[in-house]
FIMI-485618 format. One line per 8 residues: number of its first residue (from 1); their letters; for each residue x negated, y, z of N, C-alpha, C. Coordinates in steps of 0.2 Angstrom, whole numbers, always signed. Each point is the difference from the previous one (the first is absolute). Layout:
N
NUM) A) X Y Z X Y Z X Y Z ~ ...;
end
This chain:
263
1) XXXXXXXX) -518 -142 +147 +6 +4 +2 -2 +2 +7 ~ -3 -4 +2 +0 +3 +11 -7 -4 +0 ~ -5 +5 +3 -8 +0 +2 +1 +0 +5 ~ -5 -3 +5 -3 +3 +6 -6 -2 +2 ~ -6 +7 +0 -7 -1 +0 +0 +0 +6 ~ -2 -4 +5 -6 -2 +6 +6 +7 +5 ~ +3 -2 +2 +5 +2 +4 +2 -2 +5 ~ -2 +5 +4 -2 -3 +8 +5 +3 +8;
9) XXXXXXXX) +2 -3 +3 +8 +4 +4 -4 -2 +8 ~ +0 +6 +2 +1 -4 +9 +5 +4 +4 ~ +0 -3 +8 +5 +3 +1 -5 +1 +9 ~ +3 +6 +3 -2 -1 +7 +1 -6 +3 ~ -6 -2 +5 +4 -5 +3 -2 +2 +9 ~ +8 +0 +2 -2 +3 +6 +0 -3 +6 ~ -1 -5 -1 -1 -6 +7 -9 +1 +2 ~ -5 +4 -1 -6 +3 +1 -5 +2 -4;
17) XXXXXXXX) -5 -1 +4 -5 +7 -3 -7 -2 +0 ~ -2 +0 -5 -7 -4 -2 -7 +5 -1 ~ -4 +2 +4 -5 +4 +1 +0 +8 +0 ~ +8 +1 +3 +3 +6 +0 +2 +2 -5 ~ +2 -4 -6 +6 +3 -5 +4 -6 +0 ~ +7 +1 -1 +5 -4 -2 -1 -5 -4 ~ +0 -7 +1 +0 -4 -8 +6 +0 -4 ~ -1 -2 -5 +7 +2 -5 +1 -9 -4;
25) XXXXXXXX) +6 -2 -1 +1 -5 -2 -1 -1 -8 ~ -2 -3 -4 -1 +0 -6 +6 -4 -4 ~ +4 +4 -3 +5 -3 -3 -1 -3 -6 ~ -3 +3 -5 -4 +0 -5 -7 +2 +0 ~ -3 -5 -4 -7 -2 +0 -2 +0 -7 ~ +2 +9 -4 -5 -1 -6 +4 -5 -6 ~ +5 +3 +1 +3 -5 -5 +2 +2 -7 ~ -2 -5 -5 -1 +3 -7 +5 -5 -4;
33) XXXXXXXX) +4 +2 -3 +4 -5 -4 +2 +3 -6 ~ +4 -3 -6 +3 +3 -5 +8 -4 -3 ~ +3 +3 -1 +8 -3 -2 +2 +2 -8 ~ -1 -3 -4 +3 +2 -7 +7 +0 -1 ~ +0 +6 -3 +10 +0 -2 +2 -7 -3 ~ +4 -1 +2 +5 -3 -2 +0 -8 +6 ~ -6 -1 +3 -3 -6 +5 +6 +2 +6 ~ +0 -8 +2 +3 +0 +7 -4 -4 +6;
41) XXXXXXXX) -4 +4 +3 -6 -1 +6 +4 -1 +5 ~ -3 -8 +4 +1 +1 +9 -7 +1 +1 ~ +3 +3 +6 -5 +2 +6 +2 -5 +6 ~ -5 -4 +1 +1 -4 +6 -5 -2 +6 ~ +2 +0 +7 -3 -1 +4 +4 +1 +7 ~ -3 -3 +5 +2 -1 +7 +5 +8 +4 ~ +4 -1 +2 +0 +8 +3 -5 +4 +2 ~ -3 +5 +1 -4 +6 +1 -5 +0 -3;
49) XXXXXXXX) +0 -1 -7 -6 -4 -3 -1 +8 -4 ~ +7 +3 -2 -2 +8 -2 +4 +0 -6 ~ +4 -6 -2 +5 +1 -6 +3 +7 +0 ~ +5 -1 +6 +4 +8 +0 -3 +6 +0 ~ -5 -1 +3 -4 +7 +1 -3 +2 -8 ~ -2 -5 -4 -1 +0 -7 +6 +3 -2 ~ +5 -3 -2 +6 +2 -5 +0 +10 +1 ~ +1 -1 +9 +1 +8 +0 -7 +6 +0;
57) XXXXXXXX) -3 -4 -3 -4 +5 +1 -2 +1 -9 ~ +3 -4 -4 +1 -1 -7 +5 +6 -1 ~ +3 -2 +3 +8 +8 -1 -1 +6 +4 ~ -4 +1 +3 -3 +4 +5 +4 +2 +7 ~ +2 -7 +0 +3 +1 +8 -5 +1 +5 ~ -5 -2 -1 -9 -1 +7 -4 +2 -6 ~ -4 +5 +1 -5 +5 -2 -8 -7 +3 ~ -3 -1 -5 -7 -2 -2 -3 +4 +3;
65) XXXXXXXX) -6 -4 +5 -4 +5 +2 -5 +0 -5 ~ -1 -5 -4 -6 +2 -5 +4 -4 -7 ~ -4 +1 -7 +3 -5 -4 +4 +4 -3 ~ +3 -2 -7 +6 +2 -4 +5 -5 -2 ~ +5 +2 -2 +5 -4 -3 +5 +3 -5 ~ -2 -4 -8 +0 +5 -5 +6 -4 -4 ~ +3 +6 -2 +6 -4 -7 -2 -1 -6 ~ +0 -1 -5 -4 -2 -6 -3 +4 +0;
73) XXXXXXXX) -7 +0 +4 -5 +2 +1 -3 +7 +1 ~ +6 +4 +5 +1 +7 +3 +1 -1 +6 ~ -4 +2 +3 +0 -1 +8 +7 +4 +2 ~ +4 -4 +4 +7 +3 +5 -2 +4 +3 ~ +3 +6 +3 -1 +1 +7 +6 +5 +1 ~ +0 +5 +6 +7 +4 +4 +1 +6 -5 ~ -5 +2 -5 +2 +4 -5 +3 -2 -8 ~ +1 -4 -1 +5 -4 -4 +6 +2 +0;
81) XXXXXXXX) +4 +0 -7 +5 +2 +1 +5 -3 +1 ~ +7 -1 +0 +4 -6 +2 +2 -2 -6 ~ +1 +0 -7 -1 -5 -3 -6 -5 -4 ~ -4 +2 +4 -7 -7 +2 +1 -3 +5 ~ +2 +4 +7 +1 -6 +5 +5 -4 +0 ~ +5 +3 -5 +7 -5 +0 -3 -6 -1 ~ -4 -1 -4 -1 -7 -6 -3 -5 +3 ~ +1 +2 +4 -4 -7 +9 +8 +0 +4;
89) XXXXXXXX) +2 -4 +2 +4 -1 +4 +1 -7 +6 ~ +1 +3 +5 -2 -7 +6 +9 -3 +1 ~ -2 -5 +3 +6 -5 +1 -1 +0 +7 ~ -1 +2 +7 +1 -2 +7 +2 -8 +2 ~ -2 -1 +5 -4 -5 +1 +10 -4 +5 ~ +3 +6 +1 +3 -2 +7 +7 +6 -3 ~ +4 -5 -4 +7 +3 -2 +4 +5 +3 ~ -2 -2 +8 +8 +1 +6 -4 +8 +1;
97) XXXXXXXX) -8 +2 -1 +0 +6 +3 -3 +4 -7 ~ +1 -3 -4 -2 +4 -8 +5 +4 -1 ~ +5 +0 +1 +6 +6 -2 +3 +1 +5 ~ +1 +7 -1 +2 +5 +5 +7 -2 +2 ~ +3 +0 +6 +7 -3 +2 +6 +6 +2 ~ -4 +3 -4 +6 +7 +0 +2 +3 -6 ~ -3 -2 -4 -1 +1 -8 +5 -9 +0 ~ +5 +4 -8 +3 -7 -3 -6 -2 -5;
105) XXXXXXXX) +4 -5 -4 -6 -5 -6 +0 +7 -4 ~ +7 +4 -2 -3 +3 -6 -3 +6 +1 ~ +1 +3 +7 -3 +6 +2 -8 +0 +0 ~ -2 -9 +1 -7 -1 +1 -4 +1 -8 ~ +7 -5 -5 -6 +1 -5 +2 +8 -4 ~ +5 +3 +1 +2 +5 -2 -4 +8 +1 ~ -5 -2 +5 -3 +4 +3 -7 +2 -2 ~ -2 -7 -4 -7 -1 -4 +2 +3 -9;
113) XXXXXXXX) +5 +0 -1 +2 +1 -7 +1 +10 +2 ~ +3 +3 +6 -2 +6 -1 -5 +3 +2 ~ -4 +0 +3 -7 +1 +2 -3 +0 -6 ~ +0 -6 -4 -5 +0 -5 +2 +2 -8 ~ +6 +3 +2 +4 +0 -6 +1 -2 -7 ~ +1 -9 +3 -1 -2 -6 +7 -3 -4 ~ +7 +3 +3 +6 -1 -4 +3 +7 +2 ~ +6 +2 -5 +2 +6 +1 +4 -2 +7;
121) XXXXXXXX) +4 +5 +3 +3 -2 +6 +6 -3 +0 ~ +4 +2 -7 +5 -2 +0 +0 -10 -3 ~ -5 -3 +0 -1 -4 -2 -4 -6 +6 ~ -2 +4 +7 -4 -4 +1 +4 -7 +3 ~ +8 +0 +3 +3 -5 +2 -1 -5 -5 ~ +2 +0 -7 -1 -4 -4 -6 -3 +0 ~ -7 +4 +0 -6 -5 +0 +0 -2 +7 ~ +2 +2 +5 +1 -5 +6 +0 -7 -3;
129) XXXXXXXX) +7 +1 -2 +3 -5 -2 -2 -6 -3 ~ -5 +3 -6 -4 -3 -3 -8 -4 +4 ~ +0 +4 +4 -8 -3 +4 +3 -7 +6 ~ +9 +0 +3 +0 -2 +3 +3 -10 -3 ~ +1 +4 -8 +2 -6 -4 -7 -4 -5 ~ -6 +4 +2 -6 -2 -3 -3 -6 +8 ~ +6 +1 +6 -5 -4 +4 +5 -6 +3 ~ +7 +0 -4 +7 -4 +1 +1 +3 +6;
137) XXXXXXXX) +2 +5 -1 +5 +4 +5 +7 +2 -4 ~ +4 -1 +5 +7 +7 -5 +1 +7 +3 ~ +2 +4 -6 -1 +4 +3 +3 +4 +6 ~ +6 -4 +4 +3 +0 +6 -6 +1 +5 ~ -6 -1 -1 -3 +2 +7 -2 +5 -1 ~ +0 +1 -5 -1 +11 +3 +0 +4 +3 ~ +8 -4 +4 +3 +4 +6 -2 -5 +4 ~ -5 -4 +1 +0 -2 +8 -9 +1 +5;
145) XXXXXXXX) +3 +2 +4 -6 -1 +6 -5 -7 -1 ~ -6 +3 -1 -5 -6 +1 +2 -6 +10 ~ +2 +2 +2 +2 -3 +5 +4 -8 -1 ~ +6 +4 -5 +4 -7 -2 -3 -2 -4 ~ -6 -2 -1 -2 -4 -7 -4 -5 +3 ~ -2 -6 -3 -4 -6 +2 -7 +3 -2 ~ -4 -7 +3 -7 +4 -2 -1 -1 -6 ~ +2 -4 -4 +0 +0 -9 +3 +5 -2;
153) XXXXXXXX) +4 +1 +2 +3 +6 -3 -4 +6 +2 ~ -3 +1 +6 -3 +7 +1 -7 +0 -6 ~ -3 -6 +2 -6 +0 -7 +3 +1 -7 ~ +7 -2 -1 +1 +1 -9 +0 +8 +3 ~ +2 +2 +1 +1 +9 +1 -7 +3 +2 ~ -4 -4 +3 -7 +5 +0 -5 -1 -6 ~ +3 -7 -6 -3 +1 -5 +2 +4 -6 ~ +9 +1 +3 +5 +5 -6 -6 +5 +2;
161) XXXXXXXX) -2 +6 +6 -3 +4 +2 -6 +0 -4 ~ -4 -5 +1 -7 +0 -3 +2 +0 -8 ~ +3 -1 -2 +2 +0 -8 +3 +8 -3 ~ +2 +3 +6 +4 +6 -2 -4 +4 -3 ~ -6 +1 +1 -7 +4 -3 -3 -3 -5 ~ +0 -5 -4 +1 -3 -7 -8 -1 +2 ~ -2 -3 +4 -8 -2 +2 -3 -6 -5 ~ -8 +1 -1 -2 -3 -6 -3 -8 +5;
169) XXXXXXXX) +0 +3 +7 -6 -4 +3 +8 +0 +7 ~ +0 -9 +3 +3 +1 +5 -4 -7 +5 ~ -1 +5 +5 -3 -4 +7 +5 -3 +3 ~ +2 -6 +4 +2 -3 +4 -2 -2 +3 ~ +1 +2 +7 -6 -2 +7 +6 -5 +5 ~ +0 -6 -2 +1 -5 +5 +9 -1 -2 ~ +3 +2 -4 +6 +2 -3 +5 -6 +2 ~ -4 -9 +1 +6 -2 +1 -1 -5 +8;
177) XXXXXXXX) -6 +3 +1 +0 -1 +8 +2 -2 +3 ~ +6 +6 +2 +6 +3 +7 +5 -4 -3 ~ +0 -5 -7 +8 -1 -1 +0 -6 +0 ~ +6 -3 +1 +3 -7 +1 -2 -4 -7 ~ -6 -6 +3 -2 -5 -6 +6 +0 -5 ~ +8 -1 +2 +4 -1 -7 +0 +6 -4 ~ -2 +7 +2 +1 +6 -4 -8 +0 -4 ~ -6 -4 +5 -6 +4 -4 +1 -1 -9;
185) XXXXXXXX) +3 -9 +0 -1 +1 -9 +1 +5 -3 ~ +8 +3 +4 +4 +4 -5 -4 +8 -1 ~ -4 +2 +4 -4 +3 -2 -7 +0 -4 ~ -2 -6 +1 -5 +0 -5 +1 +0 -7 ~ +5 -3 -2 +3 -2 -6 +2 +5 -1 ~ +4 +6 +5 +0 +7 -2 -6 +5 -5 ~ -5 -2 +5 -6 +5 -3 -3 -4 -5 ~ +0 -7 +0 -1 +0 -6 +3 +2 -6;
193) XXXXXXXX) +6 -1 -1 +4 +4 -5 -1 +5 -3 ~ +0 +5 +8 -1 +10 -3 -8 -2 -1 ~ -3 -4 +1 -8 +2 -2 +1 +0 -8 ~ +4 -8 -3 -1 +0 -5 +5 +7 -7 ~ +6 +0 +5 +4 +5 -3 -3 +6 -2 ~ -4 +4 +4 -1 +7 +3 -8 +0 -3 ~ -3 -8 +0 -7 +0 -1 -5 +5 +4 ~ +2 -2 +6 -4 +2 +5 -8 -2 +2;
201) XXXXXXXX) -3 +4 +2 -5 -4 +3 +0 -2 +9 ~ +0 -4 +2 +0 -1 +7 -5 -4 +4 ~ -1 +5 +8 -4 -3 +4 +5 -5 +7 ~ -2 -6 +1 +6 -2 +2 -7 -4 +7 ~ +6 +4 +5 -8 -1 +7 +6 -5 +5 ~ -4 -5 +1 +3 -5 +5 -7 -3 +4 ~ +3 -7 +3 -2 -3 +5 +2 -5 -3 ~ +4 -2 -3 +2 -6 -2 -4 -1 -6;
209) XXXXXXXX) -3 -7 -3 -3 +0 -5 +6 -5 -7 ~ +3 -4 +6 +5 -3 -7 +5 +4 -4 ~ +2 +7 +6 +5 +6 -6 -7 +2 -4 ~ -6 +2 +2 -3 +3 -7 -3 -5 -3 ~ -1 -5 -1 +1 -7 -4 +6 +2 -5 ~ +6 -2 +2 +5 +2 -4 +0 +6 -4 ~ -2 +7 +4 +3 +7 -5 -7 +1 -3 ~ -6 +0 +3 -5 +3 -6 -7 -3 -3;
217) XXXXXXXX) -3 +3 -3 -2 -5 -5 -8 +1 +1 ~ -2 +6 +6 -8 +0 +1 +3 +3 +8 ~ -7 -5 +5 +0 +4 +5 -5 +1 +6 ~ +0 +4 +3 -5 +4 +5 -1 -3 +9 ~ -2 -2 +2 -2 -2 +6 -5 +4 +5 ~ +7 +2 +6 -2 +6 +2 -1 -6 +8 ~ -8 +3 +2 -2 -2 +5 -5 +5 +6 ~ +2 +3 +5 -4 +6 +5 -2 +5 -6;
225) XXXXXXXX) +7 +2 -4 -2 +8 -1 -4 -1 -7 ~ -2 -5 -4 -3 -3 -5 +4 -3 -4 ~ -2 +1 -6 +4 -6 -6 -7 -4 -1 ~ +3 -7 +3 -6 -6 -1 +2 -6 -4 ~ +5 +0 -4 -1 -2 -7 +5 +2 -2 ~ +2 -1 -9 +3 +2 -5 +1 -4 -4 ~ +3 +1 -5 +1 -7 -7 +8 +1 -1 ~ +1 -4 -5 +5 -4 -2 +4 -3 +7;
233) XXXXXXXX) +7 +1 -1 +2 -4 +3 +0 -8 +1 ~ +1 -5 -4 -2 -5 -4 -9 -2 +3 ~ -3 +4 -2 -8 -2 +2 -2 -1 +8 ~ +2 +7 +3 +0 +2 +7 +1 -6 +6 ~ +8 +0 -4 +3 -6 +3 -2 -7 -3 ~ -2 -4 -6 -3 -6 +1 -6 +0 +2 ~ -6 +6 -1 -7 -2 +2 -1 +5 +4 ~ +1 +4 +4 -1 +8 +7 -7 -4 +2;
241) XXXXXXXX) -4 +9 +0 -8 -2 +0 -3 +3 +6 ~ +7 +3 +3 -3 +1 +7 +4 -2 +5 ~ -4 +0 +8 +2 -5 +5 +8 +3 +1 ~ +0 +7 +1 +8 +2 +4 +3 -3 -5 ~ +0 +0 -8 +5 +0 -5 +4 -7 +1 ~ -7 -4 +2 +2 -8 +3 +5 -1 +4 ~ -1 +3 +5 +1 +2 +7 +8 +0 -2 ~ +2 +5 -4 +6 +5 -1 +2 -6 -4;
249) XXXXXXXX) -2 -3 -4 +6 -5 -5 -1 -6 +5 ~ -4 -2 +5 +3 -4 +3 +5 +2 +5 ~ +2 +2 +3 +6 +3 +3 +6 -1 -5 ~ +2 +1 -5 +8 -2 -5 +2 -5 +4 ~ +4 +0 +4 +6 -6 -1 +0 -5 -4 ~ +1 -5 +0 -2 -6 -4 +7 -4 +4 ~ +5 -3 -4 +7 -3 +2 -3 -6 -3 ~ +2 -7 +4 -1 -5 -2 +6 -6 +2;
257) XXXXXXX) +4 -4 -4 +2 -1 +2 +0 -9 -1 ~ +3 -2 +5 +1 -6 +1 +2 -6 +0 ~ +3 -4 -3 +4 -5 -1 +3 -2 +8 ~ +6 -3 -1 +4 -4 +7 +0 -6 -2 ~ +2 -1 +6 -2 -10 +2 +7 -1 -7 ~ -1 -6 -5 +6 +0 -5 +0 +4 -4 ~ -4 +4 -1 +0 +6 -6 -2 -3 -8;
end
């Protein structure tokens, strides 16, 4: 479903200058992986390790300086037409600045349904309706301002978004992050659902290894710009055959608790 041959991202780095050219930061180091439809992949590694820069450069939000990245085996790129780019969709990492605060919920999703014209007009309020009851919303937030909403609720409504373009493949970049430990459940369990419902394929990129322990079933270990193992989840995590993977599952939180004097 989603290739990517030896794909390679840097960026300027402007803090100096090395033999009278610019050095450039390497965000990506050649990175080659593959996603079969219907799979739900983590991407996992330390901050700056080059997750984010990956998802967007999958969607083509950051242009590859070298490398490709292909959808069932056609290279993407900026002449593609928008019912091929539709079928990728991102999930932002940071609820409170992923919708616009001037726009309401339904002007947000009702925006993507005329542009790509995928309901008649007179009908798009009701599929509103329906994307924002696909995420346990009612359809009362239609009318309101992303401002008044929690951060769980701005994420269900950046996924009603990501779902309005009827996407085959949905990336999530750090999706439950920003939210309060008592809301992450409720969106995991979310996207589990719509994966299973909608039969989605999903790339699901964190930092945490015990949420992608829970949501998916194979994954990727991103370390300086590299994917330096892969596997089963299951496998990865009992026997990881490299040092950071070690490194990273030791870090998990480990609660232990303890009997009282009388217990």
């Amino acid at each position: 479903m989603v290739e990517l041959d030896d794909v390679r991202v840097t960026f300027p780095n402007r803090g100096g200058r090395a033999g009278g050219r610019r050095n450039r930061v390497v965000a990506l180091d050649g990175v080659s992986l593959s996603v079969e439809r219907g799979e739900c992949v983590g991407i996992v590694g330390e901050s700056g390790c080059g997750k984010s820069t990956l998802v967007r450069t999958i969607v083509g939000l950051q242009k590859a300086d070298s490398g490709q990245v292909k959808i069932e085996g056609r290279p993407l790129d900026r002449h593609d037409d928008r019912s091929r780019k539709r079928r990728l969709q991102l999930v932002f990492q940071d609820p409170y600045s992923a919708l616009n605060p001037a726009m309401k919920v339904g002007s947000v999703l009702g925006e993507l349904l005329v542009v790509h014209k995928l309901v008649p007009r007179n009908a798009i309020r009701a599929r509103c309706c329906e994307l924002l009851d696909a995420v346990g919303l009612s359809a009362d937030y239609l009318d309101v301002y992303p401002q008044a909403l929690s951060g769980g609720q701005r994420q269900r409504v950046s996924i009603a978004r990501a779902l309005a373009l009827q996407p085959d493949i949905l990336l999530a970049d750090e999706v439950v992050s920003a939210l309060d430990v008592s809301i992450q459940a409720d969106i995991l369990n979310l996207l589990i659902r719509l994966r299973r419902e909608l039969e989605l394929t999903v790339m699901f990129i964190s930092h945490d290894l015990a949420v992608v322990r829970q949501l998916c079933e194979r994954v990727l270990v991103m370390h300086r710009g590299k994917i330096v193992e892969s596997g089963s989840v299951d496998g990865v995590f009992a026997d990881p055959q490299d040092a950071y993977t070690r490194t990273l599952l030791a870090s998990i939180p480990r609660v232990a608790f303890h009997a009282g004097p009388g217990s």
